[in-house]
N, C-alpha and C positions, 0 to 999 in steps of 0.2 A: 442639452447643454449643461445643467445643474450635474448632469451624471457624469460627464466629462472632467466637470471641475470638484467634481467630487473624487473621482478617480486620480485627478492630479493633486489634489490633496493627503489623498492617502500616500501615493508612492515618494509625494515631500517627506511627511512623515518617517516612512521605512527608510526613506534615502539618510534623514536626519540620525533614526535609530542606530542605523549601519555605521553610521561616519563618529557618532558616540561611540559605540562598542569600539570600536574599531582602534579610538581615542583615549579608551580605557586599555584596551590591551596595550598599545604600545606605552602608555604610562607603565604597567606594572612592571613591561618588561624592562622597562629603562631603570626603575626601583630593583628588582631583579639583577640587573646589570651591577648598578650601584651598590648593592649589596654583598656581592661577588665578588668584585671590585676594594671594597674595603675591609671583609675576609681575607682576601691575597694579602693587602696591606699588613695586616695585625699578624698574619704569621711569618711575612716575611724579617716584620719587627721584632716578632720572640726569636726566630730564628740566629738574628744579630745580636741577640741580646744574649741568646745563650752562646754563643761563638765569643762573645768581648769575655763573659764571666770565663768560659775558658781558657780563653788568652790569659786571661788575669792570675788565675788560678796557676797557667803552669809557668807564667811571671814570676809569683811569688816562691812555687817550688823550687824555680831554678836556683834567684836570688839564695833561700836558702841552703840548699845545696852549695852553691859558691860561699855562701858565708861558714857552713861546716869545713866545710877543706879548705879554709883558711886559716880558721882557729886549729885544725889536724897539721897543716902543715908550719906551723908557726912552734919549732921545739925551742922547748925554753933550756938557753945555755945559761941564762942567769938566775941564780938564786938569791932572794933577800932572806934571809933569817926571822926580820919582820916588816912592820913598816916603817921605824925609826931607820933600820938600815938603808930601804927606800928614799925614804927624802931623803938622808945623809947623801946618798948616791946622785941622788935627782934627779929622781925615775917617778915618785909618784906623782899625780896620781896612775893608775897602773889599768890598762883597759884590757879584758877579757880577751884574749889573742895573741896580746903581745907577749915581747919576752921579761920572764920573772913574776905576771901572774900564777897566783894560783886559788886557790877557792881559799884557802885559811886565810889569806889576807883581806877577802872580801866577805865582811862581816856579814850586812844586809844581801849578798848574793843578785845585787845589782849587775855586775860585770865590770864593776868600777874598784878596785883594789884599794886600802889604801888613801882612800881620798880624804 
């Protein structure tokens, strides 16, 4: 009888070990999972993050772009002689684009003529 219950003892035992092990691996793999899991996250975040700074990026070329052929298409029919003749007129101040700018009226080379 002692050997019976010894015998049942032991394969509690192994039974216990098994269902540990057993316990552990499905932990790691869940850690594993987890791990995977927020890898995919993090690049699919640079991913967006480098797509926005793109977007931005050809945001801002464009803006540019439309702001050059603005000031290219904006020819100046009008001439001031200086700035007195400007305000005489009552034009200035005189903004970078428009008509009657031009760089010798804008001292500090602000974009602002004039002022």
């Amino acid at each position: 009888m002692a050997k019976a219950a010894a015998d049942a003892l032991e394969a509690k035992k192994k039974a216990d070990a098994d269902a540990a092990q057993q316990a552990a691996q499905q932990q790691a793999a869940q850690q594993a999972a987890q791990q995977q899991a927020a890898q995919e996250a993090a690049q699919q975040q640079a991913a967006q993050q480098a797509a926005a700074q793109q977007a931005a990026q050809q945001q801002a070329a464009q803006q540019a772009a439309q702001q050059q052929a603005a000031q290219q298409q904006a020819p100046s029919s009008v001439y001031y002689a200086n700035c007195t003749a400007a305000r005489a007129a009552g034009a200035a101040p005189i903004y970078r684009g428009q008509p009657g700018y031009r760089p010798a009226l804008d001292r500090d080379n602000d974009g602002v003529a004039c002022e």
